[in-house]
N, C-alpha and C positions, 0 to 999 in steps of 0.2 A: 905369682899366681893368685895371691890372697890379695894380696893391694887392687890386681885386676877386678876379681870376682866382688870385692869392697866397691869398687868404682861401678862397678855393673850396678849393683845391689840400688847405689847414693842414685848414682843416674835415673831410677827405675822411679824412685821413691820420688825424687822432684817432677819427675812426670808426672805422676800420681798424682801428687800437691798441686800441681799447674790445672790438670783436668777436672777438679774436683771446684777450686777455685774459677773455675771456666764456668762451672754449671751452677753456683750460685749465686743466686738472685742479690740487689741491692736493694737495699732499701735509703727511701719509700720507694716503693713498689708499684705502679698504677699499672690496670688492667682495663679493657673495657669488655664485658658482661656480652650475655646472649639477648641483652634488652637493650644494647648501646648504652649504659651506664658506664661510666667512669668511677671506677673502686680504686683506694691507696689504701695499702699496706704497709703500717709502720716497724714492721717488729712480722718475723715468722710466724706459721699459723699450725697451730702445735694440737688445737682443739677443731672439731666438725660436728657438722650434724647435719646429716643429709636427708636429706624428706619424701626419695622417690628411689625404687632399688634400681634405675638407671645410672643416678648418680652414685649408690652406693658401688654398682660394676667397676664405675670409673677410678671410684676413690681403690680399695680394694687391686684393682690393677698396676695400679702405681705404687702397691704396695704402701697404703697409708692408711690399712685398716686399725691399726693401734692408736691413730688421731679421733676414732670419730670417738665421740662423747654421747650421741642423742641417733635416733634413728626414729620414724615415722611404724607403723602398725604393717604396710607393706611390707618394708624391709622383714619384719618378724615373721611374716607369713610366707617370706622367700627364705627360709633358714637352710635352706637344702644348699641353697647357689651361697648364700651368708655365713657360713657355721661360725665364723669368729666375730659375726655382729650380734647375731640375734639375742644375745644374753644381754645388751645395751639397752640407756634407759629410754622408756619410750617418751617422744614429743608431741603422740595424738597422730590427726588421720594425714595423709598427704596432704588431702586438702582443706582440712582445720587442725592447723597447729597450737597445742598446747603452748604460749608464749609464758605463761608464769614458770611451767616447768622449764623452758629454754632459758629465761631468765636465774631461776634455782642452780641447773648446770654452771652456766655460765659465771656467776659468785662461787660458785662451790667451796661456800661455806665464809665467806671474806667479803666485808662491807662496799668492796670496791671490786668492779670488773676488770681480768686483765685483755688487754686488746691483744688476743692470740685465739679467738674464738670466732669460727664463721660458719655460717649458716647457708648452705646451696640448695636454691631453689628453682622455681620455672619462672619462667618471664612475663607472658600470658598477662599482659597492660590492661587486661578489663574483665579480668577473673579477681573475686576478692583472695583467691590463693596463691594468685601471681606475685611475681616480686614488688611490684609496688603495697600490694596488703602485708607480704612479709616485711616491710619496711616500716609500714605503718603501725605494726601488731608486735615491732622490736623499740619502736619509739620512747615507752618508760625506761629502757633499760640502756646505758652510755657502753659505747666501745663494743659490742656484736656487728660484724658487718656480716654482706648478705649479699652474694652473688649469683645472677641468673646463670646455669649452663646444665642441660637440657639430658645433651646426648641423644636424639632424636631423629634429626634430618641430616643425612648423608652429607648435605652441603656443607652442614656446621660441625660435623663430628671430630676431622684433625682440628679444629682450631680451637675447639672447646678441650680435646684433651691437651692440646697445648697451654693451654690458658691455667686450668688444670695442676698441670707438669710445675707450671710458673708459681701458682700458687704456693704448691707444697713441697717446692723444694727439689722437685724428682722431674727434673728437667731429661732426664737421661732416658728414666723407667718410658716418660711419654715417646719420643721421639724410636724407641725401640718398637712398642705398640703401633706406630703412626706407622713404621717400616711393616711390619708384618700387614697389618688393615690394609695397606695401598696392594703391597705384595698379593694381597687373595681380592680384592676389590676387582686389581688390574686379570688377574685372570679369568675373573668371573666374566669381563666383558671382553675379554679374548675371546672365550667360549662358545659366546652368543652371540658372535659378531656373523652379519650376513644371515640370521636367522631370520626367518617370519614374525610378526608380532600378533601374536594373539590377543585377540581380547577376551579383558578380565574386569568380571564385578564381584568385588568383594563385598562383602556383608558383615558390616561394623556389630550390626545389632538388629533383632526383631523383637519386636512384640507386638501379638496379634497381627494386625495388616500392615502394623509401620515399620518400615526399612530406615537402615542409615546405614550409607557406607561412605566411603573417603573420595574426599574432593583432589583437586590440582594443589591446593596446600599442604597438605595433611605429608607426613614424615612418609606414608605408605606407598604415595606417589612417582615418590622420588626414588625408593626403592624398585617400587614394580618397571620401572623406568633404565634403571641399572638393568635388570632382569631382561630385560627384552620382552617386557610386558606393553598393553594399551590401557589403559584406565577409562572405560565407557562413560563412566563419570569425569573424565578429567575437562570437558568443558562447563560443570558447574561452576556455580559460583563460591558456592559453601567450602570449606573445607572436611564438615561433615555433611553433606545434605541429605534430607530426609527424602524418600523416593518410595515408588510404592512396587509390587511385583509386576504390573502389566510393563512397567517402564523397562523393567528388567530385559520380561520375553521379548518387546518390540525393540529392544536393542541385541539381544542374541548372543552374550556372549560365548567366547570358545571354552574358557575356563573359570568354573565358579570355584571364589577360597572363602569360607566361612569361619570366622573369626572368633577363636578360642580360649579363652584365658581358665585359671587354674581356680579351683574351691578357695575359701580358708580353712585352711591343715593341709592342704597337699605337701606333702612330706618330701615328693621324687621331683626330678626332672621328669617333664612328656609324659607320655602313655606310655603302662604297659604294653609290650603287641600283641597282637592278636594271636591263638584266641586269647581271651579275659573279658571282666567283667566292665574295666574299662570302653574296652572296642566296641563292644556291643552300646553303650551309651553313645559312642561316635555314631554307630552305625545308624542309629535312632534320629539322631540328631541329621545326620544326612537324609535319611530316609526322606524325613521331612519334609526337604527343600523340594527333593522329587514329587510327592504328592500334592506341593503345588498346582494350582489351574493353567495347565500350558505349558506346564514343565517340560514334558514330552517332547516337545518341539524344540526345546534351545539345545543349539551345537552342542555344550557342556555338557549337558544331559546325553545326547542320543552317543556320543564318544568316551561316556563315563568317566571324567574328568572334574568331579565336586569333589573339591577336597576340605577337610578341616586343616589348620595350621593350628599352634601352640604360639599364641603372640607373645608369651613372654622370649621368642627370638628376634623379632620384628624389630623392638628397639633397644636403646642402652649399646653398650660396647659388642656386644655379640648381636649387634645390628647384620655385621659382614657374612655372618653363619646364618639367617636366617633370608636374607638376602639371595645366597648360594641356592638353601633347600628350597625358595619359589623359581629361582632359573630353573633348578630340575625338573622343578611341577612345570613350569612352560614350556622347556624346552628337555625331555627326558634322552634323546640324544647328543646332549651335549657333552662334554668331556668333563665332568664337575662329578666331586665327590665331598658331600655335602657332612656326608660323616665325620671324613677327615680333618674338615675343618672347625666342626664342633671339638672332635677331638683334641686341636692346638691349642685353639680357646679355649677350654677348662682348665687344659696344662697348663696355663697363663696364670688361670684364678688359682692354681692348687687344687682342684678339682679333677674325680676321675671320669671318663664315661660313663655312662648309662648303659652298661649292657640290658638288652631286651628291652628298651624302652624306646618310644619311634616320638618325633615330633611334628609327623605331619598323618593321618590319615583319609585313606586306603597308603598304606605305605609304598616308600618308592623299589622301586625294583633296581636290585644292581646293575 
């Protein structure tokens, strides 16, 4: 019986060894990037430093928050969704990076770099904070390498956390996230299937008379798109294009989403719900769009359907959950439970929910 339970035991353990062995990478390594780059990898990548808290979701989810070394001021201001980054030393803005500081990390403390340090950034070919400037702004320094992967557009999400996964080793952690995302993706447009499409102008940004909301490029697109949304803007050219509010009314759409991002110090996830002192700044900010000239008139308006969003769900890995809560806003009889799936998502990060905190207002109704 012992020799057997020994044989079970040996058996179990070479499996073990076989799957573990299955899941790691060779090196060199070669990867191509969200900018069509070609990166090789000599040697494991034991160091990070991530520049945007989309990427940091990603790292974090793979469980490789103990690799990052450097993190951008975002990440710090995201410490609620980060708690075991934000103490990391900072590299400057997402989009001016401290390179002396990346360079300081990267030696820490040794006249020579070792090549197990990498830098994830955006791609963005004709931005100076694109990957080609962070290539450029890593050039005094030998052996930093520097990969575009985004986390952004739906199209590119499993293959960047694969890419990812390859990177750091956690070939396994990604492919388990890629099963759950497809898993709540695939339901979302179960739920919406055979639905109406509404149309939807979102509003990136105002000030004073000038609009900007999202083009047929933009990560937003693609989502509202998933949703069983229209994008009145999706025949522009821009991927942000600037527009003004009469363009709005003479297009009419069914549901306005006003686009929301968090203070520096926000402490929580979302909003408080209502009542608070929070909701009432919502309710101001909506108000707003109503006392628009003509407001009165657009569908949106006269079926009370202006919502705000929290865009910190929009993109990064909890793209899928945020995704979910605009099918609800489009489609309120659908069979989607937008909670739930925030809820899975956290559990993912080690994160708990947000009791009494909503991420979309006028909140959704059960």
């Amino acid at each position: 019986m012992k020799r057997q339970l020994f044989s079970a035991l040996l058996a179990l353990a070479l499996m073990a060894l076989l799957l573990a062995s299955a899941w790691a990478a060779e090196y060199p390594l070669t990867i191509t990037d969200s900018a069509g780059r070609e990166v090789t990898f000599t040697q494991p990548i034991e160091r990070l430093i991530v520049t945007s808290s989309d990427m940091a979701e990603a790292v974090v989810m793979l469980g490789a928050a103990d690799k990052v070394v450097g993190i951008t001021e975002t990440i710090k201001n995201k410490g609620y969704y980060f708690p075991d980054l934000k103490g990391k030393q900072s590299v400057g803005k997402w989009n001016a990076l401290d390179y002396e500081m990346i360079g300081e990390i990267a030696r820490d403390g040794k006249d020579t770099i070792e090549p197990d340090i990498l830098v994830i950034g955006y791609s963005y070919p004709d931005k100076s904070y694109g990957i080609y400037g962070v290539e450029k702004g890593l050039e005094p320094f030998e052996n930093i390498k520097a990969v575009a992967l985004e986390f952004t557009k739906p199209e590119n999400m499993t293959r960047e956390v694969e890419i990812l996964g390859q990177i750091l080793g956690k070939e396994e952690q990604a492919s388990d996230y890629i099963r759950w995302y497809d898993e709540r993706m695939n339901s979302l447009k179960d739920a919406v299937e055979g639905m109406n499409m509404p149309k939807v102008y979102v509003e990136w940004s105002s000030s004073g008379g000038d609009l900007s909301t999202l083009g047929p490029g933009s990560a937003f697109d693609q989502v509202l798109r998933a949703a069983k949304g229209y994008n009145i803007a999706g025949s522009l050219k821009e991927d942000y294009p600037k527009v003004d509010w009469e363009w709005v009314v003479t297009n009419n759409p069914d549901v306005i989403i006003k686009r929301q991002t968090q203070p520096t110090g926000h402490t929580q996830i979302g909003w408080e719900s209502a009542p608070s002192q929070e909701a009432i700044k919502l309710e101001s900010i909506r108000n707003e769009i109503l006392a628009r000239s003509g407001a009165s008139a657009i569908s949106a308006a006269k079926s009370d359907r202006i919502y705000l969003m929290d865009w910190d769900i929009m993109n990064g890995l909890d793209q899928v959950v945020g995704a979910t809560y605009l099918a609800k806003v489009l489609h309120p009889d659908a069979d989607l439970n937008p909670e739930e799936v925030y809820r899975e998502y956290l559990a993912r990060l080690g994160l708990e929910y947000p009791e009494g905190r909503t991420m979309v207002y006028p909140e959704l109704e059960d």
